[in-house]
N, C-alpha and C positions, 0 to 999 in steps of 0.2 A: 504494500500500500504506500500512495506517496506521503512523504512527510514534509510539513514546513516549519522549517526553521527560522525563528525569528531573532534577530538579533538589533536590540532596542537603540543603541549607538551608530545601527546605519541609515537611520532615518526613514523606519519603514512610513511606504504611506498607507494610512488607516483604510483605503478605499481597498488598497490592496489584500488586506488582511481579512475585512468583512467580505472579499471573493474569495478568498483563499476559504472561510469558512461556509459561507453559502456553497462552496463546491464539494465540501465533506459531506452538509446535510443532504445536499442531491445524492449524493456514492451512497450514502446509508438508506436514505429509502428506498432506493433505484435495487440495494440488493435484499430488501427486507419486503418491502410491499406486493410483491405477488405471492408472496406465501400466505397474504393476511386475507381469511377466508370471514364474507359476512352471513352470519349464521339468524333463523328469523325459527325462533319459538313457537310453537302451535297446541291448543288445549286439544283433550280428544273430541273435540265437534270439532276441528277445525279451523278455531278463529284465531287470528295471528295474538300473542301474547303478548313477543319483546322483542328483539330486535339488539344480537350480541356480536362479538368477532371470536376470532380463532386463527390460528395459525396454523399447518400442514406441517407434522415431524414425521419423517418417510413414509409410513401407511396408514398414518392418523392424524385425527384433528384436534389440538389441543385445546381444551376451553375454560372459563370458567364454573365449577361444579354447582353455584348458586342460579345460575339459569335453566336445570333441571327443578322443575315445581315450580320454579318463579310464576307469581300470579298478579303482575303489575306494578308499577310505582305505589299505590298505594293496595296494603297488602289484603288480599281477599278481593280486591276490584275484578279479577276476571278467573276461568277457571285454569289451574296448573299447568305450564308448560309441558307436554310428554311426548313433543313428535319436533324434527327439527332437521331443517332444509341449507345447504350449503349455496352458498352465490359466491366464485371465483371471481376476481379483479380481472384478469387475465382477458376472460374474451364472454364474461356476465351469466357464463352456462351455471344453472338450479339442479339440483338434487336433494332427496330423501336424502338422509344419514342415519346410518347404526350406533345406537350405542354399544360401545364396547367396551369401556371401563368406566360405569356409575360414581359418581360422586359418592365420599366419603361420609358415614355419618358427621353430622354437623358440618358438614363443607370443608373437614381439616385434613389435607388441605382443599382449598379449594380449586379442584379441578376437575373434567371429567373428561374422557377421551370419546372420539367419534369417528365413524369410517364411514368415507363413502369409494368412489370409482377412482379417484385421482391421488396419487403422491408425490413426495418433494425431496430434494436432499435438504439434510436437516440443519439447522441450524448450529454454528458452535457455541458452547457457552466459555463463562471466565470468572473470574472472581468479583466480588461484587467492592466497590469503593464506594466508601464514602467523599459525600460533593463529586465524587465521576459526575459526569455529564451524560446523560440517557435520552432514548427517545422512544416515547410511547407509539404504536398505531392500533388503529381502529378503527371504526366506522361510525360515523355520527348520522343520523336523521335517514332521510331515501338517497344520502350518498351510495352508488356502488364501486366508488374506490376509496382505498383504507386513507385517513388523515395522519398527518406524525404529530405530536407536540414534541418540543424539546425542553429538560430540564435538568434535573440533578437527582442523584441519587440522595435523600436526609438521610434517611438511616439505617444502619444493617444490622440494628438487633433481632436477633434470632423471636421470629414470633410478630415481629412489630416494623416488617421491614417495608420501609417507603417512597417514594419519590416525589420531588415537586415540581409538578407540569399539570394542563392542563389537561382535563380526560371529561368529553362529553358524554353524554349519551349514546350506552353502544360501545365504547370502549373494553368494556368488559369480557375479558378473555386475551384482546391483545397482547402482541409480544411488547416487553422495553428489551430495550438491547445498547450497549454504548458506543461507540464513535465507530466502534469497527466492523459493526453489526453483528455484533456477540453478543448472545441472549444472556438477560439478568435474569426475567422472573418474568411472571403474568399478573396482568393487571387484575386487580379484586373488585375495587367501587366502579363507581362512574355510574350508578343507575340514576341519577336521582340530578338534581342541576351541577352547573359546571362547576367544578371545584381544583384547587393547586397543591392538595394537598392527599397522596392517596396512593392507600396501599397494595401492595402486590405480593404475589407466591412467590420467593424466590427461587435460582432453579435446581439449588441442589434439593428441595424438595419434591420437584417437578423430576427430578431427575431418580430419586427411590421410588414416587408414585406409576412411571414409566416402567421401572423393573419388575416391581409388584403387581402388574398388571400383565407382565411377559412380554413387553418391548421393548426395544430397545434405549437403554438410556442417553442422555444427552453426551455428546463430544465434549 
């Protein structure tokens, strides 16, 4: 990957540095966003519930495990999510999906895994830094392509680990991943209004919950 060196006594110009960085966040969506799959919730009649993301790790889809029963923003407003359809960025093709590894009681972690027709090579992960700089994606509203936020990793304790960046609605299940699109974790909130402050599964537990299911774990 290229690197920029900056060195403050040669007089960079700031115009040059703000391209130098606008050129990194394009590399990192450019190699993260066709993986980010928009996943659309259905009660058993049929009526659309919610409206999540996901992202494609070689023959599954990873998600978040709280959009299994989710039944609205506000809770009881419609009947449980229990059937759930894949929409690809790539070229907008819909499918049914299998669940294949159910969410955990009480959502710990919160993930659940889904199979449909298509796979991907997988992401790599890495350790996770505090203040790193991270970028969420997802899908917001009848977007059918994923959005990034960019922000920071706050904090990596175990249990309580978070990011601050922006995550609409529908973000929920998204990969973050940092500058070099190495996966941190999957995004938790984001159901509810927009908020900067918000936590995620990070991946070495993404990474047991893979094993334990008989897939393969993260790089």
């Amino acid at each position: 990957m290229t690197r920029w060196r900056i060195n403050l006594d040669d007089g960079v110009d700031p115009v040059d540095v703000g391209a130098a960085v606008e050129m990194l966040d394009q590399a990192v969506y450019a190699k993260v966003s066709p993986l980010v799959v928009k996943l659309l919730g259905f009660s058993q009649d049929g009526s659309l519930v919610g409206q999540f993301s996901g992202f494609m790790h070689g023959e599954v889809i990873v998600a978040a495990g709280h959009m299994q029963g989710f039944c609205g923003k506000t809770l009881g407003s419609t009947s449980p999510a229990v059937a759930f359809k894949a929409r690809y960025p790539t070229d907008g093709f819909e499918e049914d999906l299998e669940v294949v590894a159910p969410s955990p009681p009480g959502n710990v972690p919160d993930l659940i895994l889904l199979k449909g027709s298509r796979s991907a090579t997988s992401l790599w992960s890495t350790d996770l830094e505090i203040m790193a700089s991270v970028y969420a994606l997802g899908y917001t509203g009848t977007e059918n392509k994923p959005s990034c936020s960019k922000g920071s990793l706050s904090s990596t304790m175990p249990g309580s680990v978070a990011i601050t960046a922006h995550a609409d609605d529908g973000f929920s299940g998204g990969p973050v991943v940092d500058k070099h699109g190495r996966l941190l974790g999957v995004v938790k909130g984001a159901l509810g209004t927009t908020i900067m402050h918000i936590g995620i599964t990070p991946n070495y537990d993404l990474h047991t919950y893979l094993l334990q299911s008989g897939y393969p774990g993260l790089i």
